[in-house]
BATORTOR-594444 format. One record per residue (C-alpha): x, y, z negated; chain. Coordinates in nm, 4 decimals. Each point is the difference from the previous one (the first is absolute). Example, Ala and Ser with C-alpha at 12.3 -4.5 7.8 and 13.67 -1.06 7.14 Angstrom:
BEGIN
         x         y         z  mol
    1.2300   -0.4500   -0.7800    A
    0.1370    0.3440    0.0660    A
END
This chain:
BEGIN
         x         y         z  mol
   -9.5453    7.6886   -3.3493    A
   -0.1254   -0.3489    0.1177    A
    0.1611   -0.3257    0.0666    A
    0.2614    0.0727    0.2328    A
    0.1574    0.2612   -0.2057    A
    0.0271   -0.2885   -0.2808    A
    0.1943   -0.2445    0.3143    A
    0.2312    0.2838   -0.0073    A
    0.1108   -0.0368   -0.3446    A
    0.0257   -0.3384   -0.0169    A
    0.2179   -0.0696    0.2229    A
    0.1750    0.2783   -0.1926    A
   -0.0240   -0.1855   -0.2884    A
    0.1601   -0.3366    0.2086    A
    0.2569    0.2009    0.1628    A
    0.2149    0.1746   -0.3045    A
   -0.1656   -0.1540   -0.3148    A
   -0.1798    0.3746    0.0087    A
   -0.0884    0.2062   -0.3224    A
   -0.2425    0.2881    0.0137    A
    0.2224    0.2534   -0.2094    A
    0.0365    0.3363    0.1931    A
    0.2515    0.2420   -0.0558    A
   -0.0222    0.3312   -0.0584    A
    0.2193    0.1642    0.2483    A
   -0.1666    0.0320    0.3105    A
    0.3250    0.0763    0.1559    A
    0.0798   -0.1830    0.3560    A
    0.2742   -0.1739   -0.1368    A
    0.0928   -0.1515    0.3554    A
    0.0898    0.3207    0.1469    A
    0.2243    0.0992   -0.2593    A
    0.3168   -0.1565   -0.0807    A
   -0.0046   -0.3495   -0.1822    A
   -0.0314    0.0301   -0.3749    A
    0.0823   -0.3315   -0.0982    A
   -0.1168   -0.0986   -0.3521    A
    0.2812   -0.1029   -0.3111    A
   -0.0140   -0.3905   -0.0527    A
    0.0492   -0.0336   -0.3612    A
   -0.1596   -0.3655   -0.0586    A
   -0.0472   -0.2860    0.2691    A
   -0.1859   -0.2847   -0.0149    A
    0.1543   -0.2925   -0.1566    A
    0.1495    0.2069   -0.2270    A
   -0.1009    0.1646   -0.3868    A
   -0.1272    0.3457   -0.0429    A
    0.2333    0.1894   -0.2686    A
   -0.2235    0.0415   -0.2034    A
   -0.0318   -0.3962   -0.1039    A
    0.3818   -0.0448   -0.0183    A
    0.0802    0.3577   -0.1984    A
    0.2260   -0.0656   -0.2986    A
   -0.0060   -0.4037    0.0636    A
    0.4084   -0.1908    0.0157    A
    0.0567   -0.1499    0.3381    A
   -0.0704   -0.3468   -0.1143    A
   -0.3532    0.1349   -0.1384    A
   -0.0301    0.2012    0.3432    A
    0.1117   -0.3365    0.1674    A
   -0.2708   -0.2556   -0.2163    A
   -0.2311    0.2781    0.0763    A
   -0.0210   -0.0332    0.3774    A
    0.0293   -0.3746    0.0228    A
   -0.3460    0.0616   -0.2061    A
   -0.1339    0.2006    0.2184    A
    0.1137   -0.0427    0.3896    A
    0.0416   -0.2935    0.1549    A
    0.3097   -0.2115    0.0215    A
    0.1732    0.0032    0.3337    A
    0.3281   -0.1791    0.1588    A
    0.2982    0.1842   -0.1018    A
    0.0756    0.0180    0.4087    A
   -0.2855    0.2315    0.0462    A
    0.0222    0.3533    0.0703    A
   -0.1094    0.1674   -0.3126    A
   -0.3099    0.2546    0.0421    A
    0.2469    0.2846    0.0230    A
    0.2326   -0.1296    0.2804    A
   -0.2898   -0.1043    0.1891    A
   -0.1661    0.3506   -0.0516    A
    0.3672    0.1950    0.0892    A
    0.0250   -0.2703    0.2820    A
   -0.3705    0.1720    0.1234    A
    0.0851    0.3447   -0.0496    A
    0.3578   -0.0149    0.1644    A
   -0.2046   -0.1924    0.3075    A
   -0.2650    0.2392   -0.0079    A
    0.2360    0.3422   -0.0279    A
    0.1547   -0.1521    0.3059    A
   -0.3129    0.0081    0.2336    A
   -0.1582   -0.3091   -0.0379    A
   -0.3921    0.0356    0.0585    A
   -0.0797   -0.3516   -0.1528    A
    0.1829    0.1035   -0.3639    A
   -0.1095    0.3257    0.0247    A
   -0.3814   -0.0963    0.0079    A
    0.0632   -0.2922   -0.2550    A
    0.1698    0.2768   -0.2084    A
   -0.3209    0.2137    0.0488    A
   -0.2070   -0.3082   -0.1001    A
    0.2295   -0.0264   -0.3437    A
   -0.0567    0.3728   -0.0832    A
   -0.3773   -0.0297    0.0484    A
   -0.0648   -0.2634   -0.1556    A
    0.2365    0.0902   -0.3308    A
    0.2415   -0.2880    0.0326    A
    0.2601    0.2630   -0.0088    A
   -0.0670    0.2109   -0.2585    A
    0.0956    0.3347    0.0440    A
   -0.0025    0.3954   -0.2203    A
   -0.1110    0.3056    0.1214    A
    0.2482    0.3047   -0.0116    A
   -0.1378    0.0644   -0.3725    A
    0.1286   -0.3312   -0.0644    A
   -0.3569   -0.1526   -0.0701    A
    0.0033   -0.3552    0.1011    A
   -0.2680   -0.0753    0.2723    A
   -0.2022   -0.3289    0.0281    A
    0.0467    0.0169    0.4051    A
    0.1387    0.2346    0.2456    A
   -0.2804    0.0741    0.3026    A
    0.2211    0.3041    0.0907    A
    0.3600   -0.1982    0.0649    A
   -0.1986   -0.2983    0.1509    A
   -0.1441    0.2820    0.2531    A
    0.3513    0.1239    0.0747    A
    0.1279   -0.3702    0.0732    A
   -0.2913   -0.0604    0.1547    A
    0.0261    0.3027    0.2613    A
    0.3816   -0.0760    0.0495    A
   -0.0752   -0.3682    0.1329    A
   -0.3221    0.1056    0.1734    A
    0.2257    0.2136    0.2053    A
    0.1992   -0.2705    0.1332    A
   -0.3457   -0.1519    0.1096    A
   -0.0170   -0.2941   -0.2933    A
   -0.3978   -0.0971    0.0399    A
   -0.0290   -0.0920   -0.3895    A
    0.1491    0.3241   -0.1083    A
   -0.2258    0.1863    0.2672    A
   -0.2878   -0.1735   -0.1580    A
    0.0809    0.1279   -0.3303    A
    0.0644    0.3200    0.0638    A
   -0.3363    0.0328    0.2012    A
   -0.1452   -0.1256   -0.3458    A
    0.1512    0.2494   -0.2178    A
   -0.1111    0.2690    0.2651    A
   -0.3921   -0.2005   -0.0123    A
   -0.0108    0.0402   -0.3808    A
    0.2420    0.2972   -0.0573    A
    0.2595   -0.1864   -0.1679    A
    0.3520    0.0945   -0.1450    A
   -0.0202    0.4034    0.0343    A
   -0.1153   -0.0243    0.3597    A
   -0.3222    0.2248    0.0648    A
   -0.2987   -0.2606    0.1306    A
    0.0237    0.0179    0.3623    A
   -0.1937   -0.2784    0.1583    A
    0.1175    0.1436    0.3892    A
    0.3754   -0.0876   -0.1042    A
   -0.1585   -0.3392   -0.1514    A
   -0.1949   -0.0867    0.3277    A
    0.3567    0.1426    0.1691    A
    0.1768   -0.2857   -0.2339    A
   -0.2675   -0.2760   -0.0069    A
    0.0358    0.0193    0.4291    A
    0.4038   -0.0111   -0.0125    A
   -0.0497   -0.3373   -0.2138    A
   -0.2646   -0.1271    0.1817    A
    0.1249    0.0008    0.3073    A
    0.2983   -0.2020   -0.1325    A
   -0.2429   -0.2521   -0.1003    A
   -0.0369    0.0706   -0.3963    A
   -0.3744   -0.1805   -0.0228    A
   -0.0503    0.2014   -0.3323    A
    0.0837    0.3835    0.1916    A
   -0.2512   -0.1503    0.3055    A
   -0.2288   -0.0939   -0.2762    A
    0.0434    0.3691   -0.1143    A
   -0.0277    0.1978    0.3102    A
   -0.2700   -0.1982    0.1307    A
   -0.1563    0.1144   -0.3736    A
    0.1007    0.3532    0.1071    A
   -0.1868   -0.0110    0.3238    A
   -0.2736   -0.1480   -0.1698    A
   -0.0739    0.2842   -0.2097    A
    0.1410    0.2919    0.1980    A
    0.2536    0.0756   -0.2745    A
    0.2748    0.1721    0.1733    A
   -0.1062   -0.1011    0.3616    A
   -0.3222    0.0665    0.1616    A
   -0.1838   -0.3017   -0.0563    A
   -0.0417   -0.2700    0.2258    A
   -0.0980   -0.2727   -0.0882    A
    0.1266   -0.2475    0.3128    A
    0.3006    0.0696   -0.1260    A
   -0.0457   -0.0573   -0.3520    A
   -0.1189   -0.3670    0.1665    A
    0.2751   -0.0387    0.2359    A
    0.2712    0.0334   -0.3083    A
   -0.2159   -0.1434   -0.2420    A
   -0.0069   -0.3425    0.2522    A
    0.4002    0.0470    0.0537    A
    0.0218   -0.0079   -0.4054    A
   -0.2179   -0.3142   -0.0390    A
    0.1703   -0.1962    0.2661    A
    0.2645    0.0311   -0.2467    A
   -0.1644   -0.1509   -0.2554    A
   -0.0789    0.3108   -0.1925    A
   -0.2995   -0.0250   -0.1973    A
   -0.0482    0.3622   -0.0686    A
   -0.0893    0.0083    0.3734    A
   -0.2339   -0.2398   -0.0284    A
   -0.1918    0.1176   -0.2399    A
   -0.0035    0.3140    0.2095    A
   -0.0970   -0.1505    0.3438    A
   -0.2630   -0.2212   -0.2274    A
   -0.1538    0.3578   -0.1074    A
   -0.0329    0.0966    0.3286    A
   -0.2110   -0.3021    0.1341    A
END
């Protein structure tokens, strides 16, 4: 794959913090009902397994150690997690995709149904992802095109459905999804390729300042 397959996953990488792990199940997860993942740790708080058999007040010394102090007026990790989910469960696209982003990147920490502890969640970032790219949020349409581009999170690689994704976020002005479509143009991956078009949304995502598209409009020259 050349160059422009490589502008793809960076912006990827920019986008959701991205790690490469696949999972098994090939399963469309976003036509089936939402399997959301079991929180058991969040961030800002200790893992079990350093506070097992420690007092309180050795739990307590133990995590002004390790996490940072904060104002007793802040939310604590958990409230502002619950506060999230509780937004998100009631339909809003922004919390939805910045509780996709969480699960993807492993700052929620979730278990499997065997109870195995998982170091992200590609599958539940997918399904939050879907749920806000249905009420039209560009970011979360952006990263659900990605997780179709690289088959991500249980969802089968489908780079028509990524084009289908990359366009819907594009055309809302997300420089990183024109950066991507004009990628997908570019190489006639999921569109026939044309390659004024990969220039006409590569230009729209460098007018933006994004230097992805730069470097691709710079290749073309």
């Amino acid at each position: 794959m050349n160059a422009f397959v490589v502008s793809v996953i960076t912006a990827f990488i920019l986008a959701i913090a991205g790690c490469n792990k696949k999972v098994p199940d090939n399963t469309d997860k976003t036509k089936a009902p939402v399997a959301l993942g079991s929180e058991i740790t969040l961030e800002g708080e200790l893992p079990s397994l350093l506070t097992e058999g420690l007092t309180p007040e050795e739990k307590s010394k133990l995590t002004e150690e390790i996490l940072p102090n904060a104002s007793p007026d802040d939310p604590t990790p958990e409230e502002k997690f619950l506060k999230l989910r509780k937004d998100a469960d009631s339909g809003d696209a922004k919390a939805q995709n910045t509780l996709g982003v969480m699960y993807f990147t492993g700052e929620v920490i979730s278990k499997d149904a065997s109870g195995k502890i998982l170091s992200n969640d590609p599958a539940t970032a997918a399904a939050w992802f879907h749920r806000s790219a249905l009420q039209g949020y560009a970011k979360a349409q952006f990263n659900l095109g990605l997780m179709y581009a690289n088959g991500e999170g249980g969802l089968t690689k489908d780079t028509v459905k990524a084009v289908e994704f990359f366009r819907k976020a594009a055309i809302q002005g997300n420089s990183d999804a024109q950066n991507n479509l004009g990628a997908m143009y570019h190489l006639g991956e999921g569109v026939t390729k044309n390659i004024a078009k990969a220039k006409e949304w590569y230009t729209k995502a460098a007018a933006q300042g994004n230097a992805d598209a730069q470097a691709n409009l710079d290749t073309m020259k």
